[in-house]
SERO-4910 file (N, C-alpha, C, O; in steps of 0.05 Angstrom, whole numbers):
BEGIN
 pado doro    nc1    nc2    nc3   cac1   cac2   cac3    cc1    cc2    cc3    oc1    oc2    oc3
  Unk    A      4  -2014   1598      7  -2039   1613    -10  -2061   1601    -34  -2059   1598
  Unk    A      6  -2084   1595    -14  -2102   1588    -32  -2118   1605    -28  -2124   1629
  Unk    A    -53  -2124   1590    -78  -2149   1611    -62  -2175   1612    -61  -2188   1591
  Unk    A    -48  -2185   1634    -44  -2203   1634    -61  -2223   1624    -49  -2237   1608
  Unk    A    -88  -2230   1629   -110  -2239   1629   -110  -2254   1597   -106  -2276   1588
  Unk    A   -117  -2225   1588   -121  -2223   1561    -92  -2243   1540    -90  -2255   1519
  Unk    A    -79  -2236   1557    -46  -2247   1535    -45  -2277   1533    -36  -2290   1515
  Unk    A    -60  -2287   1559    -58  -2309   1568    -75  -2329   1558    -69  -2351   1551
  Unk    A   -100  -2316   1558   -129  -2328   1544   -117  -2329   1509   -117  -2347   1493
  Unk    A   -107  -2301   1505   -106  -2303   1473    -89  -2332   1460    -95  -2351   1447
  Unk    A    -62  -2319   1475    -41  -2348   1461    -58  -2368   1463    -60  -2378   1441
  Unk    A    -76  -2385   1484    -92  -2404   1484   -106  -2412   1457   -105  -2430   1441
  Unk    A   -116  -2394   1460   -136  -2390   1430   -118  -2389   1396   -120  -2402   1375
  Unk    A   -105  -2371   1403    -84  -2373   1378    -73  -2405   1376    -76  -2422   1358
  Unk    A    -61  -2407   1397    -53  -2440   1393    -78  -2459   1380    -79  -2471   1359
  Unk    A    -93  -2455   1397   -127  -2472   1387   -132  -2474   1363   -136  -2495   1350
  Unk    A   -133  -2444   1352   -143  -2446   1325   -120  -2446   1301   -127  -2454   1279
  Unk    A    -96  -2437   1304    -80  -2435   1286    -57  -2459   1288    -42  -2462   1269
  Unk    A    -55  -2480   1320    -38  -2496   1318    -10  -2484   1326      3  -2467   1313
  Unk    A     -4  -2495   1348     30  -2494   1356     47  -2490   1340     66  -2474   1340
  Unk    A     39  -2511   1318     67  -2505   1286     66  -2479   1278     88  -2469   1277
  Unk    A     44  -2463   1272     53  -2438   1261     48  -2417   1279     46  -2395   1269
  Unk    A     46  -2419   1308     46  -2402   1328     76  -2395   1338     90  -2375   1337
  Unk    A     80  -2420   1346    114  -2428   1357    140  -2411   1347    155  -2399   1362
  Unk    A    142  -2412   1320    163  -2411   1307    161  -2375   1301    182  -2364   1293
  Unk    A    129  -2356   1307    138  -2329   1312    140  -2319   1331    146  -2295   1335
  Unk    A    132  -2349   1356    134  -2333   1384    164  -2333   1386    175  -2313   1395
  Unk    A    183  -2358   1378    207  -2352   1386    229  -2336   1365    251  -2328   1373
  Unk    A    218  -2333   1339    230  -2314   1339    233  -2283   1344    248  -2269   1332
  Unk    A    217  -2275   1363    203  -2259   1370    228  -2247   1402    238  -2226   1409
  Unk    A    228  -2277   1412    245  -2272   1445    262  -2265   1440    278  -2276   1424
  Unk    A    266  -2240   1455    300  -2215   1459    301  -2205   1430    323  -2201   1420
  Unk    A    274  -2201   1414    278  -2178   1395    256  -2163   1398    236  -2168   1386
  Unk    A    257  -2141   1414    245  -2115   1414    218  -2115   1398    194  -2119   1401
  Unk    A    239  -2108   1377    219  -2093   1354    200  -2123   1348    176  -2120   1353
  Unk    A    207  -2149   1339    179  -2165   1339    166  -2165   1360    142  -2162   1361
  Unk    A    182  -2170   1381    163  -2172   1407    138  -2152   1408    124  -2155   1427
  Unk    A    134  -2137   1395    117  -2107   1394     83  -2124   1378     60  -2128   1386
  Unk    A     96  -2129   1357     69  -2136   1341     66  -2171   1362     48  -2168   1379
  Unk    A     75  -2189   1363     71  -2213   1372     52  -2206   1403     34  -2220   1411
  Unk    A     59  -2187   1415     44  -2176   1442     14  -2172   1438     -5  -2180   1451
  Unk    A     17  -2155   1412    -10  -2139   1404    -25  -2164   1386    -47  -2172   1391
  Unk    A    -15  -2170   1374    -36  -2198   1365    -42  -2214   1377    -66  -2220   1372
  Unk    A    -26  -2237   1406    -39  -2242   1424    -55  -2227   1441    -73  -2239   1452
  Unk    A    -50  -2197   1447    -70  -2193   1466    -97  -2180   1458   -119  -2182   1470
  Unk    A    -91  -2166   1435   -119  -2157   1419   -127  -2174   1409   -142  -2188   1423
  Unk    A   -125  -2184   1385   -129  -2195   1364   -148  -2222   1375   -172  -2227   1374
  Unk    A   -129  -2234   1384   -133  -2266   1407   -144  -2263   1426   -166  -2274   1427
  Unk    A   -135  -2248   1450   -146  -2245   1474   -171  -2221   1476   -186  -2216   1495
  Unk    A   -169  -2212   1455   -199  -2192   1445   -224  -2199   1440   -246  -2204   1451
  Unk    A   -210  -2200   1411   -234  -2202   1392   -243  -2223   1394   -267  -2228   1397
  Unk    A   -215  -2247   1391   -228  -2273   1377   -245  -2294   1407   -257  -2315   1405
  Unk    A   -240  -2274   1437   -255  -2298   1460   -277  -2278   1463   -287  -2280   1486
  Unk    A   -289  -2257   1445   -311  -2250   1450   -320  -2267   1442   -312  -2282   1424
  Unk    A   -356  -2269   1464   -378  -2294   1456   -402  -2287   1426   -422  -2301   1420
  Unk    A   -391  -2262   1410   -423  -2255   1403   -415  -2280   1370   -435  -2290   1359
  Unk    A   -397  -2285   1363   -394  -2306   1346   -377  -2330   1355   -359  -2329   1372
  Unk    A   -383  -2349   1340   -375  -2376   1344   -344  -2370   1321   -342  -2355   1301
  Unk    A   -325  -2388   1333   -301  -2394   1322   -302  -2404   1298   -280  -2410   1290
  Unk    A   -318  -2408   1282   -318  -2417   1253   -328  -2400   1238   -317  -2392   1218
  Unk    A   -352  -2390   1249   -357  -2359   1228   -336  -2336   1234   -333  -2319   1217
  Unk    A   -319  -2334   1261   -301  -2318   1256   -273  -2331   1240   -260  -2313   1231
  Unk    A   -263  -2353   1235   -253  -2359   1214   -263  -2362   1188   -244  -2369   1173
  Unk    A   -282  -2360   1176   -290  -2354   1156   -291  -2315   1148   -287  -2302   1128
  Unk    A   -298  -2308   1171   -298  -2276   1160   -270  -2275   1156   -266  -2276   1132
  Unk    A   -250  -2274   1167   -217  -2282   1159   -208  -2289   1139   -187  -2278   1131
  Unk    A   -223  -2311   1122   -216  -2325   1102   -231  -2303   1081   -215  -2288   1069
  Unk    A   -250  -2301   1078   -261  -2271   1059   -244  -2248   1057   -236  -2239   1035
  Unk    A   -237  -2231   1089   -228  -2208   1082   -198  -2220   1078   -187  -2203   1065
  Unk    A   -181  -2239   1082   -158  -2236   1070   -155  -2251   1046   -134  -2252   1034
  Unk    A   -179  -2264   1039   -175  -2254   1005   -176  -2230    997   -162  -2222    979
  Unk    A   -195  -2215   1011   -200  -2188    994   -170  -2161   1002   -167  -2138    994
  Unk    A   -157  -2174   1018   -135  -2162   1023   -101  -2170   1006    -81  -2156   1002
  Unk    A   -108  -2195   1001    -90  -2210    980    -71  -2212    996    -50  -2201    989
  Unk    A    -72  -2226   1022    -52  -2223   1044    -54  -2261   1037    -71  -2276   1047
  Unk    A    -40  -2266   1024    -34  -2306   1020    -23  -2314   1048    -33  -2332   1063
  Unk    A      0  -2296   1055     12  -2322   1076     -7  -2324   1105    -10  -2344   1119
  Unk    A    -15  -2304   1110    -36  -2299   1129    -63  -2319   1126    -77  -2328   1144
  Unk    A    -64  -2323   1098    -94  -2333   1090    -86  -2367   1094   -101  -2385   1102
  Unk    A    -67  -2369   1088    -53  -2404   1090    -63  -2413   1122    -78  -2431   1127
  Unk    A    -48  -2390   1146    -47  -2398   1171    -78  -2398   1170    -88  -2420   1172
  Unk    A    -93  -2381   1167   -133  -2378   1172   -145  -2403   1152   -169  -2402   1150
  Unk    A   -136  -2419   1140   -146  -2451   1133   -141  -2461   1141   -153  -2481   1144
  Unk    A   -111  -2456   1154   -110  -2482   1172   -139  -2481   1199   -159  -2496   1201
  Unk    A   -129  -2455   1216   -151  -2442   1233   -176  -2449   1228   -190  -2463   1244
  Unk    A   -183  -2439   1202   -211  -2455   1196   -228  -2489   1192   -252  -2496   1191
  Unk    A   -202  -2501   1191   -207  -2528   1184   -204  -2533   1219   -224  -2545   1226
  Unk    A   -190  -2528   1237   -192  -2529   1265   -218  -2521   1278   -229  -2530   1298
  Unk    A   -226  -2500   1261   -249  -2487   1268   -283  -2502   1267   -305  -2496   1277
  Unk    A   -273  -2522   1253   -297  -2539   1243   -301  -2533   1216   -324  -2542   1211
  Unk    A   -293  -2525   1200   -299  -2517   1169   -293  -2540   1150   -273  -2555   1148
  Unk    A   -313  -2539   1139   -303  -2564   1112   -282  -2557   1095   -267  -2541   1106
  Unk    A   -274  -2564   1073   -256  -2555   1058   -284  -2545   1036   -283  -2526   1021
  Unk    A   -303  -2561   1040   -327  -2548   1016   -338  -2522   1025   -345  -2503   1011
  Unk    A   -339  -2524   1052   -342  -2487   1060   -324  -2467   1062   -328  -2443   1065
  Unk    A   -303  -2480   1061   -282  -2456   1055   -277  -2448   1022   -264  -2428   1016
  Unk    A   -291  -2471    996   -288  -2459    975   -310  -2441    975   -307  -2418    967
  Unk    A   -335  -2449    984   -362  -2431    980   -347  -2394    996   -349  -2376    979
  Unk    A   -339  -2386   1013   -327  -2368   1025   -305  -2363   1007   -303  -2338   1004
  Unk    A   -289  -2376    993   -277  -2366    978   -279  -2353    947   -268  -2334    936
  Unk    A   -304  -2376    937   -306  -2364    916   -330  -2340    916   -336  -2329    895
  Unk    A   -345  -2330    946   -358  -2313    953   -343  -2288    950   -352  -2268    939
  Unk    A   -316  -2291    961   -300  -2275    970   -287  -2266    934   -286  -2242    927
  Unk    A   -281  -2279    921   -276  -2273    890   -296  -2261    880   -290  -2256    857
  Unk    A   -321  -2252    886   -342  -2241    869   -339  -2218    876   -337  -2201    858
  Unk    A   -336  -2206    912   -338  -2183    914   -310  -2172    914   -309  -2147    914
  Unk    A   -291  -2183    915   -253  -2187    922   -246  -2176    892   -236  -2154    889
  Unk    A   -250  -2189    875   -237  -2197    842   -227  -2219    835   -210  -2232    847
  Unk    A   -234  -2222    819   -217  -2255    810   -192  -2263    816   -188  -2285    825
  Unk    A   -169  -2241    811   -150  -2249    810   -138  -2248    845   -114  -2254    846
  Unk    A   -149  -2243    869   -150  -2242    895   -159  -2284    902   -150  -2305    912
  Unk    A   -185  -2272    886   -200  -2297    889   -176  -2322    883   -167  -2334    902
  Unk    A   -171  -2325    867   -146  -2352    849   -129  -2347    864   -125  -2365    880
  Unk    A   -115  -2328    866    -99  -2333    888   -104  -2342    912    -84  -2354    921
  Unk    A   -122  -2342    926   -125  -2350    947   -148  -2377    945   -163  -2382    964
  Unk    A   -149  -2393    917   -156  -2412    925   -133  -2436    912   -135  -2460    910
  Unk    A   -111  -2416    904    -82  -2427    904    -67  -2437    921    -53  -2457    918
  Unk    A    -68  -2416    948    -66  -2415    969    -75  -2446    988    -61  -2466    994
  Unk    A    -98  -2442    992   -109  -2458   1000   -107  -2489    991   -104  -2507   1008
  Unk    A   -109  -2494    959   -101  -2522    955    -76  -2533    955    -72  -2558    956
  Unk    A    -59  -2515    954    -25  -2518    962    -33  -2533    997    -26  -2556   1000
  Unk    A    -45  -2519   1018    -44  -2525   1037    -53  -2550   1038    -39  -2567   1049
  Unk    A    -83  -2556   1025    -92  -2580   1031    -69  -2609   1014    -69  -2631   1025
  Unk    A    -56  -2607    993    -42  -2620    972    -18  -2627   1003    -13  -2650   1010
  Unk    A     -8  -2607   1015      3  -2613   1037     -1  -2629   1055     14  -2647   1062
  Unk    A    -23  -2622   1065    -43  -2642   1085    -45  -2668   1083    -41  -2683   1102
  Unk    A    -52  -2675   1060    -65  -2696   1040    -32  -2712   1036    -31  -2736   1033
  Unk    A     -7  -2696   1037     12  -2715   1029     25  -2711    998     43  -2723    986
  Unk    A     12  -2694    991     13  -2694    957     36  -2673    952     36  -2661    930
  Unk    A     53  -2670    968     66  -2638    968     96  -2653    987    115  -2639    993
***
């Protein structure tokens, strides 16, 4: 049975840090299909309504640990939505290269470039340049 509680607080937070635009479009594709509906449940209510409204860290160092391990996971499209997250989060774009090119030392290079590929695609976006 789910925590209502928890589902409710999370989407909050998911919205907060990741933005309606890239929340929206997997919540609805998600309604009257089962099988997404499964993971979209479990990431708002763990993930969101878990981890991310525990108090023992602040919302910017937990988007930065995000931005490290999914470089070191080489998960790009995931890492795109966690810059945006992070720049919501309060993060510079100069502390998300320092985390990134942190994340290439212990990650590998080729994790690392990619995901600061990633990331300037996003900002070139932002910026209008795209």
């Amino acid at each position: 049975m789910a925590d209502f509680s928890r589902k409710v607080e999370g989407d909050k937070v998911r919205r907060e840090v990741l933005g309606d635009a890239w929340v929206e479009p997997q919540v609805q594709r998600a309604k009257g299909d089962p099988f997404r509906q499964v993971i979209q449940d479990y990431l708002t209510e763990c993930c969101w309504g878990y981890a991310w409204t525990r108090p023992g860290l602040p919302r910017k160092v937990r988007s930065m640990l995000n931005l490290a391990m999914l470089t070191a996971l080489d998960k790009q499209e995931e890492l795109r939505g966690h810059v945006r997250g992070a720049l919501n989060n309060g993060c510079t774009r100069e502390e998300i290269a320092e985390v990134l090119l942190h994340a290439t030392i212990y990650a590998g290079t080729p994790a690392g470039v990619a995901a600061f590929r990633t990331a300037a695609s996003l900002f070139d976006e932002m910026d209008g340049k795209k």
